[in-house]
VEXDRENKOL-325360 format. One record per residue: residue number from 1; residue in three letters; chain; x, y, z of N, C-alpha, C in turn. Coordinates in steps of 0.05 Angstrom, whole numbers, padded with zeros to 5 digits. Layout:
N
pos: NUM	code: Ala	unit: A	nx: X	ny: Y	nz: Z	cax: X	cay: Y	caz: Z	cx: X	cy: Y	cz: Z .
...
//
This chain:
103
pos: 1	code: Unk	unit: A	nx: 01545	ny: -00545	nz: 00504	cax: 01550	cay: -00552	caz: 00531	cx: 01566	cy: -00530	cz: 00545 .
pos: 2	code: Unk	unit: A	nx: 01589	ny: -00518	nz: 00535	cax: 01608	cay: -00500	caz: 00539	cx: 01588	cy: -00474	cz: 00528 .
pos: 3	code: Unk	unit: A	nx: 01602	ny: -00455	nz: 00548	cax: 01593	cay: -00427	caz: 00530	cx: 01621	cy: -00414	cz: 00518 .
pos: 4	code: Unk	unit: A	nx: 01636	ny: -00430	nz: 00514	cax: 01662	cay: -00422	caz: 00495	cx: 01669	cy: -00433	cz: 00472 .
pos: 5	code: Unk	unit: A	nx: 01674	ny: -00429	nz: 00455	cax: 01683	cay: -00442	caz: 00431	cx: 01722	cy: -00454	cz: 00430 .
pos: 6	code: Unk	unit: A	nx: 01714	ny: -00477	nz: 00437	cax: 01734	cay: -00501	caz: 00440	cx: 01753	cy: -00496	cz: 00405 .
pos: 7	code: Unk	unit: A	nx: 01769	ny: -00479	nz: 00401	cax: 01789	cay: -00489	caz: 00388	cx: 01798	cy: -00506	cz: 00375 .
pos: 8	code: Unk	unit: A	nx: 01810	ny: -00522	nz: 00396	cax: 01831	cay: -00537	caz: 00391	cx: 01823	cy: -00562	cz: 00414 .
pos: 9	code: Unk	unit: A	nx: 01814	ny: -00578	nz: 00413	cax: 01824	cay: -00605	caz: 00436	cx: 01844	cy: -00599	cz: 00457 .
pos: 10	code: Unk	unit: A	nx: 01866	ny: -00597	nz: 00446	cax: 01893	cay: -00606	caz: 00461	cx: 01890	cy: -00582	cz: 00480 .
pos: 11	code: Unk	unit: A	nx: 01889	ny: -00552	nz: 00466	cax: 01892	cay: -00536	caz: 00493	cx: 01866	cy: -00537	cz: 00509 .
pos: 12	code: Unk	unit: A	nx: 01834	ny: -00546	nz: 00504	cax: 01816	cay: -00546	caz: 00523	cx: 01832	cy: -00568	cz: 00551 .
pos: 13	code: Unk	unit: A	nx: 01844	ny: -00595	nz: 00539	cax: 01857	cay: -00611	caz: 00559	cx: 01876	cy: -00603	cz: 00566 .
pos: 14	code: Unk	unit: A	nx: 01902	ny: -00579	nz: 00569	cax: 01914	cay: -00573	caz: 00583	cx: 01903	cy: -00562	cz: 00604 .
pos: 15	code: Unk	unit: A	nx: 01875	ny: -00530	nz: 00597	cax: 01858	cay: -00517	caz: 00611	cx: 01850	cy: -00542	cz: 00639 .
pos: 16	code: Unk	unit: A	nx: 01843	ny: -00561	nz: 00635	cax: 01829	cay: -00575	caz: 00647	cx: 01852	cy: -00584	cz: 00660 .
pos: 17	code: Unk	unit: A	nx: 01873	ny: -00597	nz: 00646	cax: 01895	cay: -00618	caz: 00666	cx: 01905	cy: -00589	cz: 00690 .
pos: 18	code: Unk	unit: A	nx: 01907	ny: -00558	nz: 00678	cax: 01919	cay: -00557	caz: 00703	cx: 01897	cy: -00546	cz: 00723 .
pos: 19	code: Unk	unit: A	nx: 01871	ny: -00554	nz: 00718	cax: 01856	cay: -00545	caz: 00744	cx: 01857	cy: -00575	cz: 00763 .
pos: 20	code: Unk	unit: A	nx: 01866	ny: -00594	nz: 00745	cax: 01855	cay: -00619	caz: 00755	cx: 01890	cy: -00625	cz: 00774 .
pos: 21	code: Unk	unit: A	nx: 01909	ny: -00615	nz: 00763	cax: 01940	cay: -00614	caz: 00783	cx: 01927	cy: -00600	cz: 00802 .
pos: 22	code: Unk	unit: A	nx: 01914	ny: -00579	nz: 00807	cax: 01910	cay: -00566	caz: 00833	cx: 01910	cy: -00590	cz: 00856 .
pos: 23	code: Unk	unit: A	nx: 01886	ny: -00603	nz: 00848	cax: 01870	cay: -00621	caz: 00860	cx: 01878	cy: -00648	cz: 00861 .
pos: 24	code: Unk	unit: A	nx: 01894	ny: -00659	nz: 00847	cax: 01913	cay: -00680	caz: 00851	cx: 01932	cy: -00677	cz: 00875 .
pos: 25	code: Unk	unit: A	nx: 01945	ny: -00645	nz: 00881	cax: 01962	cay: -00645	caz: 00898	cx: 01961	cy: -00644	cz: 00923 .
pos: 26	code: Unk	unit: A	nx: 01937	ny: -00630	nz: 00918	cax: 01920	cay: -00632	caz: 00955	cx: 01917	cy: -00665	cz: 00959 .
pos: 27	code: Unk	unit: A	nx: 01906	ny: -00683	nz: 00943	cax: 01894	cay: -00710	caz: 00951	cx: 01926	cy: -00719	cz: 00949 .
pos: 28	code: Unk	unit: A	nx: 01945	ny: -00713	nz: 00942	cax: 01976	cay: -00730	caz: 00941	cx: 01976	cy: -00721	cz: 00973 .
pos: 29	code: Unk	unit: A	nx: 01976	ny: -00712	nz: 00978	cax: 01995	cay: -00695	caz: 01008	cx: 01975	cy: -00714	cz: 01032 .
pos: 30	code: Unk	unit: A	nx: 01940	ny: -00720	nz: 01023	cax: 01931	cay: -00731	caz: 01044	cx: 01932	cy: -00759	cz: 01048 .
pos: 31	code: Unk	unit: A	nx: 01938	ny: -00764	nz: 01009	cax: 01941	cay: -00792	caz: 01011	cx: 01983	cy: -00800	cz: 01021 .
pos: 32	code: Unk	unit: A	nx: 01989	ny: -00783	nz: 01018	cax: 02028	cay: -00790	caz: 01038	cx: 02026	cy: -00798	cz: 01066 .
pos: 33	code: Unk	unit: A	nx: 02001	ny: -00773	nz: 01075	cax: 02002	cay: -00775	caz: 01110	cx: 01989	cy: -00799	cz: 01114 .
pos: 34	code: Unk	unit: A	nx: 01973	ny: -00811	nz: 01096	cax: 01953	cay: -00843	caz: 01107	cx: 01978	cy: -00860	cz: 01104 .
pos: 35	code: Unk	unit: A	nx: 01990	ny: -00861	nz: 01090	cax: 02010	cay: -00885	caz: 01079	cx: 02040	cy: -00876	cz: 01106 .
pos: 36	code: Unk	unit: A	nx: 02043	ny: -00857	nz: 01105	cax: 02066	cay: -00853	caz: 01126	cx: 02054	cy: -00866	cz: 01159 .
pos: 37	code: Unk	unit: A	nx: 02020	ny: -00859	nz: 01162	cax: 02011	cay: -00868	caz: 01191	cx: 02014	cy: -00904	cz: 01183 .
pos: 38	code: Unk	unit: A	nx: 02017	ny: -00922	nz: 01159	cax: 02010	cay: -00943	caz: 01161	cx: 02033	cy: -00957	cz: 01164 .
pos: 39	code: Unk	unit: A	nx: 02065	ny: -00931	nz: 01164	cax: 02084	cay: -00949	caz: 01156	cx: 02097	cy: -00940	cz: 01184 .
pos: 40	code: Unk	unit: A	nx: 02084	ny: -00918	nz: 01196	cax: 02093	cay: -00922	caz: 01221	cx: 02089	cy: -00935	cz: 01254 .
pos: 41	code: Unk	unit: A	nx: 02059	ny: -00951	nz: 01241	cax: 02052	cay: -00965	caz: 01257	cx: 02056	cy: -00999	cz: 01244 .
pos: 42	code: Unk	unit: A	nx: 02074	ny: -00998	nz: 01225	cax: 02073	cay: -01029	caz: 01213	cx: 02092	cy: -01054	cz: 01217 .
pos: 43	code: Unk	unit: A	nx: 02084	ny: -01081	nz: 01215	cax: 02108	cay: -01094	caz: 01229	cx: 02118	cy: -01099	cz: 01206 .
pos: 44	code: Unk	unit: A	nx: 02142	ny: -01121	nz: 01213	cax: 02154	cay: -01130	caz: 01205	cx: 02157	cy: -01137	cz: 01164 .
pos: 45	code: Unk	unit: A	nx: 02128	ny: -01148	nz: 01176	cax: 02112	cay: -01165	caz: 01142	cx: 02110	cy: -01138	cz: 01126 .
pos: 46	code: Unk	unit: A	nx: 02084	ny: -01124	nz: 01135	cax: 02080	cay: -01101	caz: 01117	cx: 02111	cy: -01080	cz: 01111 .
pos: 47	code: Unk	unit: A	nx: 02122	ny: -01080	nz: 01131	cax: 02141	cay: -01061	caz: 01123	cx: 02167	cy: -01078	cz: 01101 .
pos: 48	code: Unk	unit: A	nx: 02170	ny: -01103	nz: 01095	cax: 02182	cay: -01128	caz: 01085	cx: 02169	cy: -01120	cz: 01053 .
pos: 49	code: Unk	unit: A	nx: 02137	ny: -01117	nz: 01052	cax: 02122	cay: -01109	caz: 01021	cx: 02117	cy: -01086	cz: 01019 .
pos: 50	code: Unk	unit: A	nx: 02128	ny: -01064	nz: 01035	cax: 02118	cay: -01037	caz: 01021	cx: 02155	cy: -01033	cz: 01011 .
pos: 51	code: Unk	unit: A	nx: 02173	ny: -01046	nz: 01024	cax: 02196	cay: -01039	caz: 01016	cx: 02200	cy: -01049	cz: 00982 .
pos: 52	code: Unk	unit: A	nx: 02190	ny: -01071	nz: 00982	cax: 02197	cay: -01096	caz: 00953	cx: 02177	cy: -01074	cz: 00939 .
pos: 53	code: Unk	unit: A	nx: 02157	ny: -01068	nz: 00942	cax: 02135	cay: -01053	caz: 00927	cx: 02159	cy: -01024	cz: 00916 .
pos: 54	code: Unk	unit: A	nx: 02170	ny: -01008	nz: 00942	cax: 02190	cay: -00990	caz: 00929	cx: 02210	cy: -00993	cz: 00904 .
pos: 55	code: Unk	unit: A	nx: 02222	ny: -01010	nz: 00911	cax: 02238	cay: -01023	caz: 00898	cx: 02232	cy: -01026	cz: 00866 .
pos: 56	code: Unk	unit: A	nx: 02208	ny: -01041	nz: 00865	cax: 02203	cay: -01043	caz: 00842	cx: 02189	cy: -01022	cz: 00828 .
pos: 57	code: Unk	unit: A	nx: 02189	ny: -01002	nz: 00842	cax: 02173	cay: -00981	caz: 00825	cx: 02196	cy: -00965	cz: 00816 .
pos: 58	code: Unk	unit: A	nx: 02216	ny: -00959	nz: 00829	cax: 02243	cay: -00948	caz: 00828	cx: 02255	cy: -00958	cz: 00805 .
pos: 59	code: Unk	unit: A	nx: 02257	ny: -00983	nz: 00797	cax: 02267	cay: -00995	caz: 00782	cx: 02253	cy: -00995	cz: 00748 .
pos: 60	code: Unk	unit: A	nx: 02223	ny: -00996	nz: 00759	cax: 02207	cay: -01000	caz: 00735	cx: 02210	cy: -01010	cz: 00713 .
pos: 61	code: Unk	unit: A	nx: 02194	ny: -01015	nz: 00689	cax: 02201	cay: -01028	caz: 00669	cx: 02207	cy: -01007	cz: 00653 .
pos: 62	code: Unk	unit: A	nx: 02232	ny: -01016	nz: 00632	cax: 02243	cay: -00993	caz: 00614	cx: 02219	cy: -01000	cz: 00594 .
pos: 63	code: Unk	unit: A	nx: 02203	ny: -01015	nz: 00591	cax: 02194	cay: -01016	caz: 00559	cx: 02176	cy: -00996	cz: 00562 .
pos: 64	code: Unk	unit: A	nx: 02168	ny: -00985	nz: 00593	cax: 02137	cay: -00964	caz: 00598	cx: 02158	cy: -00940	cz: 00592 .
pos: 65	code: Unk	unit: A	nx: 02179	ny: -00938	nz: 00601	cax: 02190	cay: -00909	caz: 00606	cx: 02198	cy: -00909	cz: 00564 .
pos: 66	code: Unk	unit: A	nx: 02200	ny: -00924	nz: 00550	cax: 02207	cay: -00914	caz: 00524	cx: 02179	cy: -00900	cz: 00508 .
pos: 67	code: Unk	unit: A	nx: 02188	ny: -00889	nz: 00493	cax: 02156	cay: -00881	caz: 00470	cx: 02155	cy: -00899	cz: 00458 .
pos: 68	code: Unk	unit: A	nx: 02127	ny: -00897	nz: 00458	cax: 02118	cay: -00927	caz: 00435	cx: 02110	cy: -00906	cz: 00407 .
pos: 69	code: Unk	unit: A	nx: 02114	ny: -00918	nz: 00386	cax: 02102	cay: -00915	caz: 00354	cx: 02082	cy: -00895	cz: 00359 .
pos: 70	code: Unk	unit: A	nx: 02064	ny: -00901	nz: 00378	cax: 02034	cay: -00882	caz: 00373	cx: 02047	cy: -00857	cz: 00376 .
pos: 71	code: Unk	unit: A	nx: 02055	ny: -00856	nz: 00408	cax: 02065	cay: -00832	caz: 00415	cx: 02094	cy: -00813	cz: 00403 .
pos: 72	code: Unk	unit: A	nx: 02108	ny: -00829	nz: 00386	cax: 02123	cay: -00817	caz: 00377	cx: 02102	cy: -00806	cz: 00350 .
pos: 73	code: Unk	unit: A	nx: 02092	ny: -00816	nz: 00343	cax: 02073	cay: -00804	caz: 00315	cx: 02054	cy: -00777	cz: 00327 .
pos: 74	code: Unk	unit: A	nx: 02041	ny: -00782	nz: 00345	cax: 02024	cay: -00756	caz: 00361	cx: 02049	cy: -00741	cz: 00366 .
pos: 75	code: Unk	unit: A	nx: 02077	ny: -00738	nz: 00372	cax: 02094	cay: -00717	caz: 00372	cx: 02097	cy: -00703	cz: 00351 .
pos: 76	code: Unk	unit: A	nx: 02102	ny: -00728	nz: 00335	cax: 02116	cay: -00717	caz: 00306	cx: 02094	cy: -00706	cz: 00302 .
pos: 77	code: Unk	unit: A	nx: 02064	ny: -00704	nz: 00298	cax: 02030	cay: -00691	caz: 00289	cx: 02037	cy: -00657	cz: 00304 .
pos: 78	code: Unk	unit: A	nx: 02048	ny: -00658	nz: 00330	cax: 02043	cay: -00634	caz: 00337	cx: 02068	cy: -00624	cz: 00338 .
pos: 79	code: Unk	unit: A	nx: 02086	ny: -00632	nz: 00327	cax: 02110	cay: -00610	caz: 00320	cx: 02106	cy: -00602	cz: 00292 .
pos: 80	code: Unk	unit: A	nx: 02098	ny: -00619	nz: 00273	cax: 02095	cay: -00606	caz: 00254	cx: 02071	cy: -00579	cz: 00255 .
pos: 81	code: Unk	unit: A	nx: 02048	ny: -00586	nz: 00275	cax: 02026	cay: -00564	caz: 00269	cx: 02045	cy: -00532	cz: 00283 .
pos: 82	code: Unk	unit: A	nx: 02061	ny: -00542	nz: 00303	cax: 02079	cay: -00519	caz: 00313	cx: 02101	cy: -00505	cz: 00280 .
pos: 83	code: Unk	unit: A	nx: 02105	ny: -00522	nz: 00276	cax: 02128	cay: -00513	caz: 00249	cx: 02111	cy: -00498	cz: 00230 .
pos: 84	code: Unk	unit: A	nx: 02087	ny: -00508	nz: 00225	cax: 02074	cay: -00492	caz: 00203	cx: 02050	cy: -00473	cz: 00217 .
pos: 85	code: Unk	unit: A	nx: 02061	ny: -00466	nz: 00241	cax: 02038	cay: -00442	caz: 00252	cx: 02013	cy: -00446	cz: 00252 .
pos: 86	code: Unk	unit: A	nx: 02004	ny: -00464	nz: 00267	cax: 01975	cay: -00479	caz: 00265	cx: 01972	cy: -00490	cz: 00301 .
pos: 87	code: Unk	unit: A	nx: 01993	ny: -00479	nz: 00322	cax: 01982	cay: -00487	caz: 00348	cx: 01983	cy: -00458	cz: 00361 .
pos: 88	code: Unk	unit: A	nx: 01962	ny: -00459	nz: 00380	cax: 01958	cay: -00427	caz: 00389	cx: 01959	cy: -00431	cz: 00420 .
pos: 89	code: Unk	unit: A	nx: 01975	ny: -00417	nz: 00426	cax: 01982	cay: -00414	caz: 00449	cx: 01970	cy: -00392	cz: 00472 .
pos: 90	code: Unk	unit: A	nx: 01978	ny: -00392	nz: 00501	cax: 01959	cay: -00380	caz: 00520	cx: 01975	cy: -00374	cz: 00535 .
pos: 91	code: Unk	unit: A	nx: 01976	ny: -00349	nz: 00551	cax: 01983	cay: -00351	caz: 00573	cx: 01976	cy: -00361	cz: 00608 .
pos: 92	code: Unk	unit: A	nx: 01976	ny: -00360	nz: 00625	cax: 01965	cay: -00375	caz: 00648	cx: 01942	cy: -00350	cz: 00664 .
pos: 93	code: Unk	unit: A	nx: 01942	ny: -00330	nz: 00646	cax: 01915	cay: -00310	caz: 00651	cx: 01898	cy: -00315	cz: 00634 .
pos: 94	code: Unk	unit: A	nx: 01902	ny: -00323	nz: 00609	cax: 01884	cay: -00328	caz: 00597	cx: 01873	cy: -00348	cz: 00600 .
pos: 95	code: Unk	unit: A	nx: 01886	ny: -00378	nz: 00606	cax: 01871	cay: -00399	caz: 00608	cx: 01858	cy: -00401	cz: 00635 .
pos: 96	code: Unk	unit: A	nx: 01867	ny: -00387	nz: 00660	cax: 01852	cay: -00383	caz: 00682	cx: 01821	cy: -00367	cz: 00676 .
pos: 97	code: Unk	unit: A	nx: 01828	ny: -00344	nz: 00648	cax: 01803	cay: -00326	caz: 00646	cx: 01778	cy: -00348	cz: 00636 .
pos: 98	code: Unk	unit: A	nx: 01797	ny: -00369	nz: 00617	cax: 01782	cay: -00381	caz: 00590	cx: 01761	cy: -00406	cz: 00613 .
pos: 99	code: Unk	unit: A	nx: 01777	ny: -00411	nz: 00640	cax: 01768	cay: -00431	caz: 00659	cx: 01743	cy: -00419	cz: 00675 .
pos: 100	code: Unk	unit: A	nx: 01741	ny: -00387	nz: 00682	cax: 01725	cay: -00385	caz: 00702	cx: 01703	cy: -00377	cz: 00684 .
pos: 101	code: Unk	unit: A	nx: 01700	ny: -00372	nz: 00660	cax: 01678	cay: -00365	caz: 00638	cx: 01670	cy: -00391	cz: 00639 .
pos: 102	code: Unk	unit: A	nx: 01686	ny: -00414	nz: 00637	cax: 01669	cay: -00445	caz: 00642	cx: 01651	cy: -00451	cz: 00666 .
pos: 103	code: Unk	unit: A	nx: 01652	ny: -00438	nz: 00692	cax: 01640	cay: -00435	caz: 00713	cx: 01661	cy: -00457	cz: 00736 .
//
């Protein structure tokens, strides 16, 4: 499918997550200005549930913000492959080079 030879998993999904941050941040910025036009034309009610909606996101649940078992085990998997010299690293020219060879 690729005309590169995929390594490693983990760094093909960094390659990818940061082309895909580009593009998340442009759609963050258009999706603020829709939500700012809705809160500045909104009455009473809506502005009553986007506040409670804040609130609870601010607050959130601690059990999401802790690591669960899985993810503490996928840490512990890739610190050890770092300790015994088995994760290979890139710089942000290379993975830009390794991205535009993908087309």
């Amino acid at each position: 499918m690729f005309d590169i030879e995929i390594v490693d998993l983990e760094i093909f999904c960094i390659f990818v997550n940061i082309k895909l941050g580009e593009t998340m941040r442009a759609k963050t910025t258009v999706l603020r200005e829709r939500v700012q036009s809705y809160v500045n034309t909104a009455d009473d009610r809506l502005l009553r549930l986007i506040e409670a909606l804040a609130v609870s996101y601010q607050e959130g649940d601690k059990s999401e913000q802790e690591l669960n078992d899985i993810h503490k085990k996928e840490l512990d998997r890739r610190l050890q492959r770092y300790i015994n010299g088995k994760m290979v690293f890139y710089s942000r020219e290379e993975i830009d080079e390794k991205l535009n060879q993908m087309g």
